[in-house]
Structures are given as C-alpha cells and as structure tokens.
N, C-alpha and C positions, 0 to 999 in steps of 0.2 A: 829611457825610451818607453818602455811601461806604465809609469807613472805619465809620460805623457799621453799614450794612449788610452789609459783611465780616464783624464781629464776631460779628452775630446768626447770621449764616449758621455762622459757624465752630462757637458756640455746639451750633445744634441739630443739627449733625454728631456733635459729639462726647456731647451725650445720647444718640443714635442709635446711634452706634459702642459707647457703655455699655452700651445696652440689647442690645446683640447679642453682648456681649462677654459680658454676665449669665444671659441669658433662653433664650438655644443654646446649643446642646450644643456640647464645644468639640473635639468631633471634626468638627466643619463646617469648611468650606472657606472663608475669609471673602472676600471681594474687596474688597482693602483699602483700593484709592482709588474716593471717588465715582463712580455710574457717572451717565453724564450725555454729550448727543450723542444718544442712540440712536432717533431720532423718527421711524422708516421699518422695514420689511420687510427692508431692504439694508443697512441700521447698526444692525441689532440687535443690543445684547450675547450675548454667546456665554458661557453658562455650561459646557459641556460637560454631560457624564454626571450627573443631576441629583443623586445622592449627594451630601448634606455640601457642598453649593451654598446659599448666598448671600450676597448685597451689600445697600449701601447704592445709591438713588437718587438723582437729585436731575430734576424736571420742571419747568423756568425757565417763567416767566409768558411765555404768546405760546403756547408750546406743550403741543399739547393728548394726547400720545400718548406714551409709550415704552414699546419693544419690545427683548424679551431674548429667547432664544434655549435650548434645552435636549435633551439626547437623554436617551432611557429605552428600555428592555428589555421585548419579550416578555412579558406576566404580571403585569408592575407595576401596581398601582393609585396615581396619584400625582397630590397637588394641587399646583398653582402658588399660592404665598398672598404678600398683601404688605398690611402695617400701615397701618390706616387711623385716621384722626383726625375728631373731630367736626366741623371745619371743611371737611372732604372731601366733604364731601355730594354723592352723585350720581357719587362714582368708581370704575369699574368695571375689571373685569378678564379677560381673554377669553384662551381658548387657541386654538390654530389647527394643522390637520397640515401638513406642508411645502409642501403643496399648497394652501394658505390659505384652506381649509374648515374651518368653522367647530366648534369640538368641544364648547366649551360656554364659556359667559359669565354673570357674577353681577355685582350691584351691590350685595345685603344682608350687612353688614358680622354678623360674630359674635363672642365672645368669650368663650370658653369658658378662657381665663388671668386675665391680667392686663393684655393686649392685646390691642386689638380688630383683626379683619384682614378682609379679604374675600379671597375664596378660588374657582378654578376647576378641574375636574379633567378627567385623561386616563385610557382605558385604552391602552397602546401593543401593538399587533398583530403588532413584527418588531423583530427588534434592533436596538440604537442607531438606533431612529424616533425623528426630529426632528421639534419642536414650537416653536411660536413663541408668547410669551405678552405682551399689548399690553395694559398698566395704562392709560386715560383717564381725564383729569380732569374733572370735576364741574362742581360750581358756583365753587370756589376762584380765584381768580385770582393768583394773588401764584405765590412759588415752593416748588411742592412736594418734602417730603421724606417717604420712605417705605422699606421695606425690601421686596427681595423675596427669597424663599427657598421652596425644594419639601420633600415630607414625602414618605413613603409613609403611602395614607390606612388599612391593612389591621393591625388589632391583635387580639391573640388573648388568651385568658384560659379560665379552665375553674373550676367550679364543681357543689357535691354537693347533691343535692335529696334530700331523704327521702319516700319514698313512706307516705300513712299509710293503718293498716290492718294486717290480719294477713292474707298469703294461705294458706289452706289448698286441700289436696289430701286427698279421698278414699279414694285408693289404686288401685292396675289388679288390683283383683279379678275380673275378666274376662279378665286375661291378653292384653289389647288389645297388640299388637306395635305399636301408634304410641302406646303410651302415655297418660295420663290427666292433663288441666287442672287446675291450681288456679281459682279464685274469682280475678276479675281485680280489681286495685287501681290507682287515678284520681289522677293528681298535674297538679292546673292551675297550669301558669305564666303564664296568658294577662296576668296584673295583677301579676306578678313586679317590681317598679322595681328589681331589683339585675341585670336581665339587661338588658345594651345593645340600644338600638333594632336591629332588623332584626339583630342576632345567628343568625348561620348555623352549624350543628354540623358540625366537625370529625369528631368520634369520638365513640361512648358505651361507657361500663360500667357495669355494675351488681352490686350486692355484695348481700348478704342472709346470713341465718345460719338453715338448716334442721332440723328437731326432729321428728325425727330424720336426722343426717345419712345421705344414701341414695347409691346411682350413678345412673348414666344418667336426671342431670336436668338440663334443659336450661332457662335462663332465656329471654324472650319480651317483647318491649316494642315497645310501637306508637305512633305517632303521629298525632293525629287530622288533620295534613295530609294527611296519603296514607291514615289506615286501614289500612294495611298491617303485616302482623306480621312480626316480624324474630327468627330464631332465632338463640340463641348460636350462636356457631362453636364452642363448646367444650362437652364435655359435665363440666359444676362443679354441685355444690350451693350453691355460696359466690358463684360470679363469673360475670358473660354479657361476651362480646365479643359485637360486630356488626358486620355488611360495610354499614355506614353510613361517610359520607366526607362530605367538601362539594360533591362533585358532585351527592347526593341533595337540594341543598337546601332541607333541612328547619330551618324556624325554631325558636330553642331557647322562646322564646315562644309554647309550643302545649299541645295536654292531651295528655298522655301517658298507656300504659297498660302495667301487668307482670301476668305470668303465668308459673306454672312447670308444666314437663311433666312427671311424676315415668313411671320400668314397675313401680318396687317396687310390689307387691301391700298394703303396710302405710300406713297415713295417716301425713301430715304436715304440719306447717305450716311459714312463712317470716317471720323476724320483720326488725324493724331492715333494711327494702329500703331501697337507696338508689340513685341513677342518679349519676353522676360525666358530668357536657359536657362537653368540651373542643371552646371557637369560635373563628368570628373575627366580627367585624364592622369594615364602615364607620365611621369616627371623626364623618367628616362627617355621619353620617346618628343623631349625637348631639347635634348643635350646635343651639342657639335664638339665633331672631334677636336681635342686640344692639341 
C-alpha cells in the first residue's frame, strides 16, 4: 500500500513538473525539488526577488497552511497565483507585508488558460519589500499538490479608433489671434469589447488629413471623464501630441471628442481622424470567475 502511494505521489509530481515545464515561460526560475515543511511565518519558503520565480508544492494531509516568502520593487504591481483543482474547494490564498498585515486574500479560483488558479495581489512601496504569501486548504483532505508562481499583473497594448464624421472649419475671417473651431466629432467607446476592462491611457495621437493643408493648426480632443480639452503640443495639420500620461488617469473606455483650430482666413475640412491609445491595464481585472 506504500509503495503504491509513493508511485501516485511520484506520478502527480511529474504531471506537475510537465505542466511547468510547458505552460511557463522558460525563462522562470524553477525550484526544482518539491517544496514541502514550510507550515509557519518562520519556515517559510523563500523565493527571493519575485522575477521568473516558481515551484512545485506539496501540503501533506494534517496540514492545513504553507507559506513562501517573496521580495518586489518600488512600482510593481504583482500577483502571487498557485494552481488549483476541483477537488480544492475552499482554498485560498493570502499575502501579507513583513509586518503580517494583511494585503489582500482570494478563495475564487479563475481561468483564463488552460488552468485554473487562484490568485492574490501586492502593490510594494520600497525596494526589495518583503511579502509572505500563505496557500490554505479547503475542504480536501488527503495530500495536496499545487504550484505556486508570481506575474507582473500590468500589460500594455495600443490601439487606432476612427473618428466618424468630417470636421470642418469655417475659416478666421475676422482675423481672431486665437483662432477659429472646427465642428466637434464624437467617438464612443463606452461598449468597445476589444478595449481591456479598466484600461488606462498611456499616451494619445491623433492623425487626420486637411483640405486644404494649412499652418498654424492645432488638433483638440477631450474626454468626457474630465470634459477637459487638451491641446496638441505641436502645431500639424496632419498630427496632435498631448501632455496626457497615466498619471491623468483617464479610462480608454470613455466618449471622446476632436476638434481643429485653424487662423487661416480660408475654409477647410478634416477627413479620415483617427485617435491612436497607447494603455495599460490590470490582467486581473479581465478575469471571470471559473
């Protein structure tokens, strides 16, 4: 009976070690013997620096807790995640600052691959801040195997919208020294599904093609978060930069608005606008319960 409990055990090691061998990237850092013992604050494994970090488990029946250990940087946004199984029911996952307050803790597993995981996140405040991250068991009894492994959760992407509509401009026949509006054009991405949830803007540009091309005109695009208009930093008939960042965070899921300044005295219009995002967003904050 032993010897066949060895085998099974040996068995679902080496699926485990498959699946990590497959399914990460193989610039990770593996830890390549079972990690097992670690059932306290004070036998915690110790991953280091959470980059290209992780291992295999193992949580013997009797015990109900293992804890590993992790440092991260200043600015990171980073989750602790470890593989869960349907027979896991009920097992959760918690992070903790070194101070062993509490930073956040999940028990709803997701699955947004091919395997399902439960997952807890940090933001770290100071360099190489340590974190201690305590898997508990469930409902399971027997002995558990799992993987645990950290991510950064922050992915970026960028993406061109067409504005529809043609903006025209009447011309500054009044010789107005600030110039004269086009007719302002409405691009909603509130029901966009190609834009990731909670997507926050990086940077914008905007392109367009003038008729007649003029000087001293200046592209204008607002968001209806803040209502606020936002001048090119450059004066193009073709192209707008903005002093827009992630710090303004403005979601890319909003209505947006363009408009051109023209001083030429002659009309014109703007065809073919287009707005260019570049975001990031949260990964986590794409996932459905599994």
């Amino acid at each position: 009976m032993l010897k066949k409990k060895n085998l099974i055990k040996s068995a679902i090691l080496l699926i485990m070690t498959f699946f990590l061998l497959t399914c990460i990237p193989m610039n990770k850092s593996y830890a390549s013997d079972p990690i097992t013992g670690n059932n306290s604050f004070e036998t915690a494994y110790n991953f280091g620096y959470w980059k290209y970090k992780y291992g295999t488990a193992i949580l013997p029946a009797g015990e109900n807790e293992a804890y590993f250990s992790f440092t991260a940087d200043s600015g990171e946004r980073i989750m602790a995640q470890s593989t869960y199984r349907d027979e896991y029911w009920g097992m959760e996952i918690t992070i903790y600052d070194e101070a062993g307050q509490l930073i956040d803790t999940r028990n709803n597993p997701v699955k947004p691959g091919y395997v399902p995981f439960i997952y807890a996140k940090c933001d770290p405040i100071k360099i190489r801040q340590k974190f201690y991250v305590k898997v508990t068991r469930g409902n399971y009894e027997g002995d558990m195997y799992f993987t645990v492994s950290f991510e950064d959760r922050i992915r970026t992407g960028h993406k061109t919208f067409n504005f529809p509509g043609t903006a025209t401009n009447p011309g500054n026949k009044n010789y107005d020294p600030n110039g004269v509006d086009s007719n302002v054009l409405t691009l909603d991405l509130r029901n966009d599904t190609s834009i990731p949830n909670k997507a926050i803007v990086r940077s914008v540009t905007t392109s367009a093609r003038q008729t007649p091309s003029q000087g001293n005109v200046h592209h204008w695009i607002m968001c209806s978060q803040t209502e606020h208009w936002y001048e090119s930093k450059v004066s193009s008939s073709s192209s707008g930069h903005y002093y827009i960042t992630v710090e303004d965070n403005l979601k890319v899921a909003n209505v947006w608005n363009f408009k051109y300044n023209a001083k030429a005295t002659a009309p014109s219009k703007m065809t073919n606008v287009k707005m260019d995002v570049k975001y990031e967003y949260d990964i986590t904050d794409t996932y459905v319960p599994y």
